[in-house]
ROFIMI-698475 format. One record per residue (C-alpha): residue number from 1; residue in one letter; y, z, x. Coordinates in steps of 0.1 Angstrom, whole numbers. Each point is the difference from the previous one (the first is absolute). Layout:
BEGIN
<NUM,"A",<Y,Z,X>>;
...
// end
This chain:
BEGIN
<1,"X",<-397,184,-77>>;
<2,"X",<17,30,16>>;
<3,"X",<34,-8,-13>>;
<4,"X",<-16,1,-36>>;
<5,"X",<-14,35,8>>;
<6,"X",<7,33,-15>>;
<7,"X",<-11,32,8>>;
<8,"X",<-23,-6,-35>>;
<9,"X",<-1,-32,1>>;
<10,"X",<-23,-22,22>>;
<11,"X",<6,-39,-3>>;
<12,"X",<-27,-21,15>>;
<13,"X",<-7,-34,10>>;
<14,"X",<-23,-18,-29>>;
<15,"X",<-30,-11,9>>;
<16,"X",<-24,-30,-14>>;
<17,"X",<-33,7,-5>>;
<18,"X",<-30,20,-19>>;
<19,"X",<-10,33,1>>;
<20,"X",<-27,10,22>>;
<21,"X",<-22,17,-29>>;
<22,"X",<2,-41,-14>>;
<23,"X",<-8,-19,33>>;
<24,"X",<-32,25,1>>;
<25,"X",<-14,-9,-31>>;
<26,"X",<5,-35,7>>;
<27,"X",<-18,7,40>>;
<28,"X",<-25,17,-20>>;
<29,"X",<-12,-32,-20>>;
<30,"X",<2,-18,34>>;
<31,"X",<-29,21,13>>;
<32,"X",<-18,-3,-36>>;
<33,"X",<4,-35,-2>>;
<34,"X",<-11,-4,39>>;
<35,"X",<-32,20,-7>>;
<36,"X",<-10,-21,-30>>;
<37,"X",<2,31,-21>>;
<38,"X",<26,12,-32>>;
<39,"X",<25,28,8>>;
<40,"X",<-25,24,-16>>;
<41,"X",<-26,-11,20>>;
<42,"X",<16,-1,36>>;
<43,"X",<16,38,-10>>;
<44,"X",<-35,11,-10>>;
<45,"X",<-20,-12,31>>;
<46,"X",<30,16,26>>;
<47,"X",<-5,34,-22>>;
<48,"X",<-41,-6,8>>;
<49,"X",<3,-6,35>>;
<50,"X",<29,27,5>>;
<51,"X",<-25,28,-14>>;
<52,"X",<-30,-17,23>>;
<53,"X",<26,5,26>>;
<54,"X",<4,34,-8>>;
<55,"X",<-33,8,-3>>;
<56,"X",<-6,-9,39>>;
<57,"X",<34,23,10>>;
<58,"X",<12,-38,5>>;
<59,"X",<37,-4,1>>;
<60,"X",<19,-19,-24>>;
<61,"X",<21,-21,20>>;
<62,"X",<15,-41,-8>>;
<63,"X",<3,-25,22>>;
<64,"X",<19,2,29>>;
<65,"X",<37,-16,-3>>;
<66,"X",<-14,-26,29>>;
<67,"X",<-28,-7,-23>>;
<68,"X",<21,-4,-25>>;
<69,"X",<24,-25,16>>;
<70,"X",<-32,-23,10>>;
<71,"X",<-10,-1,-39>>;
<72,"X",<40,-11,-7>>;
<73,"X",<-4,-27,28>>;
<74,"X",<-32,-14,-18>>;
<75,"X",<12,1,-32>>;
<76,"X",<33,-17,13>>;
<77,"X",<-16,-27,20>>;
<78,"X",<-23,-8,-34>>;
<79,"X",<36,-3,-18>>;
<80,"X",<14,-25,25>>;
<81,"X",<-33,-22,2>>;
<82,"X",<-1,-4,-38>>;
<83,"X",<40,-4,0>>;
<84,"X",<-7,-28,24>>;
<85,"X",<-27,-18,-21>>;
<86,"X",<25,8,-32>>;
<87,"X",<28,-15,20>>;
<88,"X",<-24,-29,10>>;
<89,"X",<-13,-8,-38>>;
<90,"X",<36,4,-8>>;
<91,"X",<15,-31,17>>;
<92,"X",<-29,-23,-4>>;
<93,"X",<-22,5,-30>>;
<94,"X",<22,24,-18>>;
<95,"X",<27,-28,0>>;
<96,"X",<-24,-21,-24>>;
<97,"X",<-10,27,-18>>;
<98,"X",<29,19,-4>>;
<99,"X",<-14,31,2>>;
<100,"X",<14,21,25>>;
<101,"X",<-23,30,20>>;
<102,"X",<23,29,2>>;
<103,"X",<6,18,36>>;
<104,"X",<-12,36,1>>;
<105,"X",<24,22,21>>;
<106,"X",<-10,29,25>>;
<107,"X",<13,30,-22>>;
<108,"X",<-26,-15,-31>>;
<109,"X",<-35,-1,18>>;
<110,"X",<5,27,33>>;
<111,"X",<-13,33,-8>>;
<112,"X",<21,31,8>>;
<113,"X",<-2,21,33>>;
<114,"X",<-11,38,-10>>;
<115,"X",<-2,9,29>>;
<116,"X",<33,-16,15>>;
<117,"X",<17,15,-32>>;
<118,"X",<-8,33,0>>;
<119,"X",<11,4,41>>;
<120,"X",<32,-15,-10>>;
<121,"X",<8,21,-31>>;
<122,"X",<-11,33,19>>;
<123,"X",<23,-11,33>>;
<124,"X",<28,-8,-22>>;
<125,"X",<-2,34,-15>>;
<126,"X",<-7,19,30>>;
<127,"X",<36,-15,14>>;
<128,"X",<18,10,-29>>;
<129,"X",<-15,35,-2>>;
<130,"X",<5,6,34>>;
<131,"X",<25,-22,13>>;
<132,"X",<22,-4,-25>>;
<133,"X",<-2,29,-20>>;
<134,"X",<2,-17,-36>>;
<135,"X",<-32,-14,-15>>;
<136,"X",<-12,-8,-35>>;
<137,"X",<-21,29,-11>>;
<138,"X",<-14,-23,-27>>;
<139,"X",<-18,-26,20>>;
<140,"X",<-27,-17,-23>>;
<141,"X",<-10,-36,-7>>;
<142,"X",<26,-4,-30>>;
<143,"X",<28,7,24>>;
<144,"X",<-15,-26,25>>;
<145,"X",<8,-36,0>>;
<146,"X",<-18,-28,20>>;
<147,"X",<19,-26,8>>;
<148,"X",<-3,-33,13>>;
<149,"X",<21,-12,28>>;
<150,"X",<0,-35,-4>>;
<151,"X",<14,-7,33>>;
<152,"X",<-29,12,19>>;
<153,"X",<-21,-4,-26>>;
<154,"X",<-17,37,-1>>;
<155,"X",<6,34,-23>>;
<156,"X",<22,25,4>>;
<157,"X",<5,35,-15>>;
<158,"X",<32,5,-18>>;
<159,"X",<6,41,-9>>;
<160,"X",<17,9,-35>>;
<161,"X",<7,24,-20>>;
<162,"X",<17,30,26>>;
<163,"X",<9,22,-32>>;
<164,"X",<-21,28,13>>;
<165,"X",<13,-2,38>>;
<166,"X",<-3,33,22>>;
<167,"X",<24,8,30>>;
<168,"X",<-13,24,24>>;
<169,"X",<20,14,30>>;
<170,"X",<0,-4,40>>;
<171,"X",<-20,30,-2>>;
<172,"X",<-24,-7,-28>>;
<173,"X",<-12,-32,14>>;
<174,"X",<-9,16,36>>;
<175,"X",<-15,26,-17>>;
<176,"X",<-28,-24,-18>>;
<177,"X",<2,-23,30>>;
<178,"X",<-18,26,17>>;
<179,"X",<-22,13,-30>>;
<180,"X",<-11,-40,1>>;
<181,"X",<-12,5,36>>;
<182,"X",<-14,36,-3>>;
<183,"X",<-22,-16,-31>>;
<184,"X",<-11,-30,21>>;
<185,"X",<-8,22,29>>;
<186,"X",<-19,24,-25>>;
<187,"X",<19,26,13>>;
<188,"X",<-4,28,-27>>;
<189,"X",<21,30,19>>;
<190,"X",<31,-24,3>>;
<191,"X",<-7,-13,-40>>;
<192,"X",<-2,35,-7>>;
<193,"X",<33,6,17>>;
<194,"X",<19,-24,-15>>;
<195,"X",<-13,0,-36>>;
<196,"X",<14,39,5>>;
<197,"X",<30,-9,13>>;
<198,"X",<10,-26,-27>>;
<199,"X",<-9,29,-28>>;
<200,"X",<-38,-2,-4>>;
<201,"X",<-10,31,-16>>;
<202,"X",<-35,9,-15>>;
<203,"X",<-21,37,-5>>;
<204,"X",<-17,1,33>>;
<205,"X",<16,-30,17>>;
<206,"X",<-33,-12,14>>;
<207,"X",<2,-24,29>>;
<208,"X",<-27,-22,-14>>;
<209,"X",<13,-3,-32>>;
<210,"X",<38,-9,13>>;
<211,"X",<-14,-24,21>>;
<212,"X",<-17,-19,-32>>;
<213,"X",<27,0,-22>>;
<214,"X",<25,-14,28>>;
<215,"X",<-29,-29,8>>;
<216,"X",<-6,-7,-35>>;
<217,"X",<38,4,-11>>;
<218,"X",<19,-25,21>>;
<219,"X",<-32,-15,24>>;
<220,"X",<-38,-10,-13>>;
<221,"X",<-19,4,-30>>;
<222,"X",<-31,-10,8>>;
<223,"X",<-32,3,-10>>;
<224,"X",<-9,22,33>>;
<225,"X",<27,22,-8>>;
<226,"X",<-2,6,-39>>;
<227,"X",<-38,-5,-4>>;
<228,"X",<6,-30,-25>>;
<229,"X",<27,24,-25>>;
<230,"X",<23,-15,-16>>;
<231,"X",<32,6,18>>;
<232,"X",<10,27,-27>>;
<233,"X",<-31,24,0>>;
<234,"X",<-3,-1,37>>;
<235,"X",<38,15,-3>>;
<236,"X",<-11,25,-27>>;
<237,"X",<-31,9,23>>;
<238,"X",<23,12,32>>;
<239,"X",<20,13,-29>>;
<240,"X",<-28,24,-6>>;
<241,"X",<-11,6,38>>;
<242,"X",<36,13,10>>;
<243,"X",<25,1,-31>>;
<244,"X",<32,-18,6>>;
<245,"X",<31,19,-6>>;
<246,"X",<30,-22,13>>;
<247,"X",<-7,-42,15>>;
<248,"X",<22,-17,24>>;
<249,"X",<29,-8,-29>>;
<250,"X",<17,-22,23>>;
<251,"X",<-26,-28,5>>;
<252,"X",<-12,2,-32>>;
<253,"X",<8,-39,-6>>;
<254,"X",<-11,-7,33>>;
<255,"X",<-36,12,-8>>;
<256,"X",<3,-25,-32>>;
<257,"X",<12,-28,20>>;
<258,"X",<-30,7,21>>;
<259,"X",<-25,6,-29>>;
<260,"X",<15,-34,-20>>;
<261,"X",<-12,-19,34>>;
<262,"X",<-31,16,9>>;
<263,"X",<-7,-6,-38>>;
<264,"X",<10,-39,4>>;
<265,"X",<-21,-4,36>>;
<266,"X",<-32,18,-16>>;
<267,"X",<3,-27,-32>>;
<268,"X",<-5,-30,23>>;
<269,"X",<-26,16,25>>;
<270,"X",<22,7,27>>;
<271,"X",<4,36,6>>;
<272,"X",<22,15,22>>;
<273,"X",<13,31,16>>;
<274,"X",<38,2,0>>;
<275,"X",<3,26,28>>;
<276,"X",<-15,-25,25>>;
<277,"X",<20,-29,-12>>;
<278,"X",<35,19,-1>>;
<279,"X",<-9,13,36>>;
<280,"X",<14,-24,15>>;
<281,"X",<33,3,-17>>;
<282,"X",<0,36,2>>;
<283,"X",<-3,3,36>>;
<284,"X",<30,-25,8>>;
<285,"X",<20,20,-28>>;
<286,"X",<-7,29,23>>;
<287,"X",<-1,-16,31>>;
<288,"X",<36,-15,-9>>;
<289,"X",<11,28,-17>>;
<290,"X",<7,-28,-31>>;
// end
């Protein structure tokens, strides 16, 4: 509601629904429940096979989104057969009776889509980082809402809580439009370059160890690149290779926004690499000088 808008003030539409960090737990007891086991149980046997897959060098990777939507049509056609034989009972038997079946509804027995999810959250971020040039640097589950659009009957994502929203200039986001490209092209010299030009500074300024604090920073965490560390000591170990004297202030918040996602997509088993998912949008940014 622009006309409602201050310069410190941001009034927003309200939205219906329940956090994402809720609508988890309740997809989590969905999976329990579908593999016969407690919540303890199912958590334990995905940490067993997640070290087996380890083990092997396997990657740790859910199902695909198209998997995922032919689980949703299963579990959705199920629904509507037993709502037909509810409805059935209902006006025959159930009129005798007088006991009623009750109807279950899509949003109660479909499971959600992790990996659907995660490519939205990261596209809608990558557009306001880049395109728009205001984004929530504070993007985690609490400030996420599903919500059901009973219209169309499917969820939506409804985004909260902007008290933590960073503006970057023209300038700023074509200058990490192309860091985005140089890291999916693994181009260390032009990483290099423009790590140094945003106000990277360390002892020996080491090429290599430039290059892994911009991919881990604002692109990938994974266990290829950090050797299994914890996000932390893996920063702490370039910290030691190359001390660094002075980071990129400027996209500070855009490396949390990152971080708060990647952290999100690795929770559900759908990993991802923001550099090769913003490409897109960085190169019409550029393209269209946006």
């Amino acid at each position: 509601y622009m006309e409602h808008t201050t310069k410190r003030v941001l009034v927003m539409e309200e939205l219906f629904g329940e956090k994402l960090e809720v609508a988890l737990r309740k997809d989590l007891h969905y999976h329990a429940q579908r593999a016969h086991q407690s919540v303890d149980q199912f958590l334990l046997a995905q940490k067993m096979e997640e070290e087996q897959k380890i083990a092997k060098g396997d990657k740790i990777q859910g199902p695909s989104s198209q998997q995922y939507e032919t689980l949703i049509a299963l579990e959705d056609g199920k629904r509507r057969v037993q709502n037909g034989w509810n409805r059935l009972y209902n006006s025959t038997l159930g009129l005798v009776s007088s006991e009623k079946r009750p109807y279950a509804s899509k949003r109660e027995v479909v499971p959600l889509n992790h990996a659907q999810l995660i490519d939205d959250l990261i596209e809608i971020h990558g557009y306001e980082v880049l395109v728009h040039g205001f984004f929530n640097g504070d993007a985690h589950p609490g400030n996420i809402l599903l919500c059901w659009d009973d219209v169309n009957d499917h969820a939506q994502l409804g985004l909260i809580d902007y008290g933590q929203v960073k503006p970057l200039t023209k300038q700023q986001r074509h200058w990490f439009a192309k860091l985005m490209i140089a890291l999916d092209d693994d181009n260390e010299e032009e990483v290099a370059k423009l790590i140094t030009e945003a106000g990277y500074k360390s002892q020996k300024m080491d090429p290599k160890v430039m290059n892994l604090y911009a991919k881990v920073a604002f692109d990938n965490d994974s266990r290829e690149i950090t050797g299994g560390q914890h996000i932390q000591l893996f920063m702490e170990q370039i910290q030691e290779m190359d001390p660094i004297y002075s980071l990129p202030k400027d996209f500070v918040m855009v490396s949390r926004c990152t971080l708060l996602l990647r952290g999100l997509a690795h929770a559900v088993k759908q990993s991802r690499t923001i550099a090769k998912a913003w490409r897109p949008i960085a190169e019409r940014v550029l393209a269209e000088d946006i």
